[in-house]
N, CA, C and O atoms as a MOPAC input file, in Angstrom:
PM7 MOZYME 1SCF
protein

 N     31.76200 1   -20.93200 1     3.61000 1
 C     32.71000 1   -21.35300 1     4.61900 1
 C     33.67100 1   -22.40700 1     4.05900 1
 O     34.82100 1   -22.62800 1     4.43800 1
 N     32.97100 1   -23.02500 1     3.06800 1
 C     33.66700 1   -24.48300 1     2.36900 1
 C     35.32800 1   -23.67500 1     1.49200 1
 O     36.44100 1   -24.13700 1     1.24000 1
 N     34.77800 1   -22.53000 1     1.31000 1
 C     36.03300 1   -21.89400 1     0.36500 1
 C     36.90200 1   -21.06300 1     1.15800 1
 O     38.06400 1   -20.95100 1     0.76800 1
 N     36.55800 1   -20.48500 1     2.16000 1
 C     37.45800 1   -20.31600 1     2.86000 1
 C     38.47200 1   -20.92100 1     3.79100 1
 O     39.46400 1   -20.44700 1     4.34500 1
 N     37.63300 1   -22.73900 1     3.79500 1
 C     38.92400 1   -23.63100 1     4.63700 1
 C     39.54400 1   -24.16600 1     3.37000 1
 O     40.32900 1   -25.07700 1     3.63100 1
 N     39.44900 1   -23.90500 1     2.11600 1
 C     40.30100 1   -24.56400 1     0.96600 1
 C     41.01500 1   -23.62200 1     1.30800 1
 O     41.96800 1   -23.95300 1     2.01400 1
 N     40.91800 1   -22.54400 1     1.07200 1
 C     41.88000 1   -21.23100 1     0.75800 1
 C     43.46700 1   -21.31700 1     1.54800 1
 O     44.65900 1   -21.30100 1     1.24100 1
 N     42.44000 1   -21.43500 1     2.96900 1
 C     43.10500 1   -21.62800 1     4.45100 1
 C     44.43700 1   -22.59600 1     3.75300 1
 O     45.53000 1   -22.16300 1     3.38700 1
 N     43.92200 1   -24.07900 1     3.71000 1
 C     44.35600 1   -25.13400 1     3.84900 1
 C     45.66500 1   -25.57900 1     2.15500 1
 O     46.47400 1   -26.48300 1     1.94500 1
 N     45.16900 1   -24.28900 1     1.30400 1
 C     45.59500 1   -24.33900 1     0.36500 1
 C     46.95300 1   -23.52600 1     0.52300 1
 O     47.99700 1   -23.93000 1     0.01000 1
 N     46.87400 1   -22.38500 1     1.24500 1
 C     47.97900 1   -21.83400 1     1.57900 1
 C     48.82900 1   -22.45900 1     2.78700 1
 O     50.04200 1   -22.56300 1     2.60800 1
 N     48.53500 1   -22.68400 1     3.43600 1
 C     49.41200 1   -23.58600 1     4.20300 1
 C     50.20200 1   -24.33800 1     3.41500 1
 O     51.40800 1   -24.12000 1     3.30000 1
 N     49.61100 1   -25.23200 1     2.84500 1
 C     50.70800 1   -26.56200 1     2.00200 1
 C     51.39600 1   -25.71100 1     0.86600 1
 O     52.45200 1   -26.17400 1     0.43300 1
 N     50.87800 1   -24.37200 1     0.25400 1
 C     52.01300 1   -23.69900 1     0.02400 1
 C     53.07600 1   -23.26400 1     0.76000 1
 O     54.16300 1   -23.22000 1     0.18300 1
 N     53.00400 1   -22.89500 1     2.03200 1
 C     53.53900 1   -22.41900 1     2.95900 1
 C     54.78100 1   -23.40000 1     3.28500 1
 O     55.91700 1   -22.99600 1     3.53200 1
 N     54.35200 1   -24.86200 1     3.24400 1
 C     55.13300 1   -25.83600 1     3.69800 1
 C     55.82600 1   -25.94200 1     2.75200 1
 O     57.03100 1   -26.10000 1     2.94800 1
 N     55.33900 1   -25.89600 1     1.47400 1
 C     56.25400 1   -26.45900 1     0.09700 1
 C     57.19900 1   -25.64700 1     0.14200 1
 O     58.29000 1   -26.21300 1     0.07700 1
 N     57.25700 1   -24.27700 1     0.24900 1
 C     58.23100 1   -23.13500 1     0.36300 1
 C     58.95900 1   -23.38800 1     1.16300 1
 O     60.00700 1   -23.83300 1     0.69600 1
 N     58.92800 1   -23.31600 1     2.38600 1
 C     59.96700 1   -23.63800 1     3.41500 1
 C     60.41000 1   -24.55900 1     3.26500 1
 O     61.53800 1   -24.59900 1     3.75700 1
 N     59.93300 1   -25.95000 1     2.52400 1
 C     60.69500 1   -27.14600 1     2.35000 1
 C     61.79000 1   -26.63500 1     1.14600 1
 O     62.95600 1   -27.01700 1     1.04700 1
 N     61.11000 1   -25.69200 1     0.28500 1
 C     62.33300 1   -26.21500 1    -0.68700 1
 C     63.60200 1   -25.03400 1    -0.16200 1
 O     64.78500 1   -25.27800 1     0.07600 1
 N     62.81700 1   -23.60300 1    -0.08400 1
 C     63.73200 1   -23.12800 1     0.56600 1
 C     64.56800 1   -22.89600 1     1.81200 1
 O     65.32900 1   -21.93600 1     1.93700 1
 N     64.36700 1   -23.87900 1     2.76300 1
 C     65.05500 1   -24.33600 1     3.88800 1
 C     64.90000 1   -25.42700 1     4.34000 1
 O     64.36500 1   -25.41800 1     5.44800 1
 N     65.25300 1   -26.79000 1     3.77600 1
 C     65.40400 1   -28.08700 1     3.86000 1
 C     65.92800 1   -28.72700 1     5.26600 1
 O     65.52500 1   -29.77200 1     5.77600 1
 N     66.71900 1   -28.02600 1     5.66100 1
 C     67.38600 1   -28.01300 1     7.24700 1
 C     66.63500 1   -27.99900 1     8.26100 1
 O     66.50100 1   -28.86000 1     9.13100 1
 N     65.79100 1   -26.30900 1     8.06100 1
 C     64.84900 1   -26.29100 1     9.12300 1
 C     63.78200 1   -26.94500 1     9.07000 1
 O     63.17900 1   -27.18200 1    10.11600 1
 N     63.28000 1   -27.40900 1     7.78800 1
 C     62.25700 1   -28.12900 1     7.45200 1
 C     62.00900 1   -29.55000 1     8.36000 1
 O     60.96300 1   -30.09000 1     8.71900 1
 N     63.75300 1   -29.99600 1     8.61800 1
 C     63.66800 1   -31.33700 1     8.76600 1
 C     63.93900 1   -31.29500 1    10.38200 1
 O     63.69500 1   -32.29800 1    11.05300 1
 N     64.47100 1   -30.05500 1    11.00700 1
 C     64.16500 1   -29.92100 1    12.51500 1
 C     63.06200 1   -29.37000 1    13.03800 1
 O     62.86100 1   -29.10000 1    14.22200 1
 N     62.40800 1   -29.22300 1    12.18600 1
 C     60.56100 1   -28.64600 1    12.57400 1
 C     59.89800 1   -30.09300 1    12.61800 1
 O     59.27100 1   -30.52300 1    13.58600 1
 N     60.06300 1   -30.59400 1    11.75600 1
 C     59.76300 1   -32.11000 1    11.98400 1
 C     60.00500 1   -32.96300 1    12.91500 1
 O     59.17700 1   -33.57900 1    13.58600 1
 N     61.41900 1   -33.02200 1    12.97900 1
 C     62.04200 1   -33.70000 1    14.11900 1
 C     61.66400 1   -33.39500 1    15.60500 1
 O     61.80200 1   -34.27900 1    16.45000 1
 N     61.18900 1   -32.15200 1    15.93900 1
 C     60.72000 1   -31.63000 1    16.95000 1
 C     59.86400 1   -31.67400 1    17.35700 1
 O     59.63200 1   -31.57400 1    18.56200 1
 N     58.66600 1   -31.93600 1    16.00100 1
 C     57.16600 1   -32.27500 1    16.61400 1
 C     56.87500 1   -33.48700 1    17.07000 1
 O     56.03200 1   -33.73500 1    17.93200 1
 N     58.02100 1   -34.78000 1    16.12500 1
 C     57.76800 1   -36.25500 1    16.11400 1
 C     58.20000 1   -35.90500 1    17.42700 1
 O     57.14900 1   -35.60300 1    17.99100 1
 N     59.08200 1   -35.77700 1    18.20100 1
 C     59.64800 1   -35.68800 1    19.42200 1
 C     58.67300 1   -35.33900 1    20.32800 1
 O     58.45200 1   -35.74100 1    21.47000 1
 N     58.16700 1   -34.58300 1    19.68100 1
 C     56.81100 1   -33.95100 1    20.97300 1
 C     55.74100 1   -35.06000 1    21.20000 1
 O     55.36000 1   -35.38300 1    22.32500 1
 N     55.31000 1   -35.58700 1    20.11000 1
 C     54.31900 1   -36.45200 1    19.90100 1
 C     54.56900 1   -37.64800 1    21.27000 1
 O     53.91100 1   -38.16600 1    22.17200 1
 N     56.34800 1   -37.66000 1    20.57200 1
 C     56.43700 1   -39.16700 1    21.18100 1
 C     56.79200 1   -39.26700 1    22.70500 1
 O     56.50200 1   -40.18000 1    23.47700 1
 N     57.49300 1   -38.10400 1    22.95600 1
 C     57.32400 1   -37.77200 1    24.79300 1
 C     55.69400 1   -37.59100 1    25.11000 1
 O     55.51600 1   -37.73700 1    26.31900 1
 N     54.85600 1   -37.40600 1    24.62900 1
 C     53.42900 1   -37.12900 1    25.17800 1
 C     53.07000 1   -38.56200 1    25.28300 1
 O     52.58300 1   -38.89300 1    26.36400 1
 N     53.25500 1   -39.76900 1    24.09400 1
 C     53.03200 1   -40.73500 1    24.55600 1
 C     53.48400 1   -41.74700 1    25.38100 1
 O     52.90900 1   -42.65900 1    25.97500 1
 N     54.97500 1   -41.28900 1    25.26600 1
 C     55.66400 1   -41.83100 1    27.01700 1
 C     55.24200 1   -41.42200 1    28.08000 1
 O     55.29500 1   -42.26800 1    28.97400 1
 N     54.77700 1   -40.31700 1    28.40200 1
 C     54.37200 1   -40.05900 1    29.29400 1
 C     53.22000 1   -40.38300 1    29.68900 1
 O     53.04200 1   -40.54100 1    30.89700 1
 N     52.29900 1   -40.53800 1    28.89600 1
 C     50.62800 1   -40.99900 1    28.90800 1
 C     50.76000 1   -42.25800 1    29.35600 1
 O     50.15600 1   -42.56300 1    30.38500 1
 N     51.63300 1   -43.30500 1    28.62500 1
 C     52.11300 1   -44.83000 1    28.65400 1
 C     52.06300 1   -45.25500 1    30.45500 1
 O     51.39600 1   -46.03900 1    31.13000 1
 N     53.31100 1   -44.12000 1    30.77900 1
 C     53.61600 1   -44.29900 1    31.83900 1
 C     52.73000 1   -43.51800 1    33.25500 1
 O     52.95700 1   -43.54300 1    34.46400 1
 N     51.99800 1   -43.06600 1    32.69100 1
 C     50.79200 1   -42.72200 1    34.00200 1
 C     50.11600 1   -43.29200 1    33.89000 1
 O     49.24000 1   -42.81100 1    34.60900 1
 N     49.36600 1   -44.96100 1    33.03100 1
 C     48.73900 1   -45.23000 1    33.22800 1
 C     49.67600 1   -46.80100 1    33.66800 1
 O     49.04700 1   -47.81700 1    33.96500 1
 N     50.65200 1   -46.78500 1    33.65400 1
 C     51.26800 1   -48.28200 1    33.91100 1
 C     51.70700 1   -47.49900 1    35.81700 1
 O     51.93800 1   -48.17500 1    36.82000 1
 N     51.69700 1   -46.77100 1    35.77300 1
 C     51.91800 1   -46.13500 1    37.29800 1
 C     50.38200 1   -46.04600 1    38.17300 1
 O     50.43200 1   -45.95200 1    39.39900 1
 N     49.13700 1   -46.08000 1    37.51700 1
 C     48.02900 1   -46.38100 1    38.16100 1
 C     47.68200 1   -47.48600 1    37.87500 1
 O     46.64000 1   -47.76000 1    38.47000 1
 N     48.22000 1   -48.70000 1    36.92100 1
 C     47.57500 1   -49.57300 1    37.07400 1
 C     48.34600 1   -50.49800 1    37.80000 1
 O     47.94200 1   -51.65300 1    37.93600 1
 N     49.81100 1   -49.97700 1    38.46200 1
 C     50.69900 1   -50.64300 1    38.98800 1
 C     50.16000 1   -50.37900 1    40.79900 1
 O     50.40900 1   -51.14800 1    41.72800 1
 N     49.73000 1   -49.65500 1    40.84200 1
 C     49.41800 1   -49.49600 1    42.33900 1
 C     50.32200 1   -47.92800 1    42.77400 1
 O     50.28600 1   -47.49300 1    43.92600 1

């Protein structure tokens, strides 16, 4: 099982290296999109708990 999550995990970061070099653009709005996701999930989390602890 140990060699099949290298394998896994080995092709992926090939996967990424490729698309980084060969599409640098999208590379950097795939990024931009997730940080974005991340960071609305934690505004929002922020703010449901400042909305229950506000009354």
């Amino acid at each position: 099982m140990k060699l099949v999550k290298r394998i896994v995990i080995g092709l992926v970061i090939a996967f990424a290296v490729f698309y980084l070099v060969t599409r640098p653009e999208d590379a950097a709005n795939a990024v931009q999109g997730a940080v974005g996701a991340v960071w609305g999930a934690g505004v929002a989390v922020t703010q449901f708990f400042v909305s229950l602890a506000g009354g």
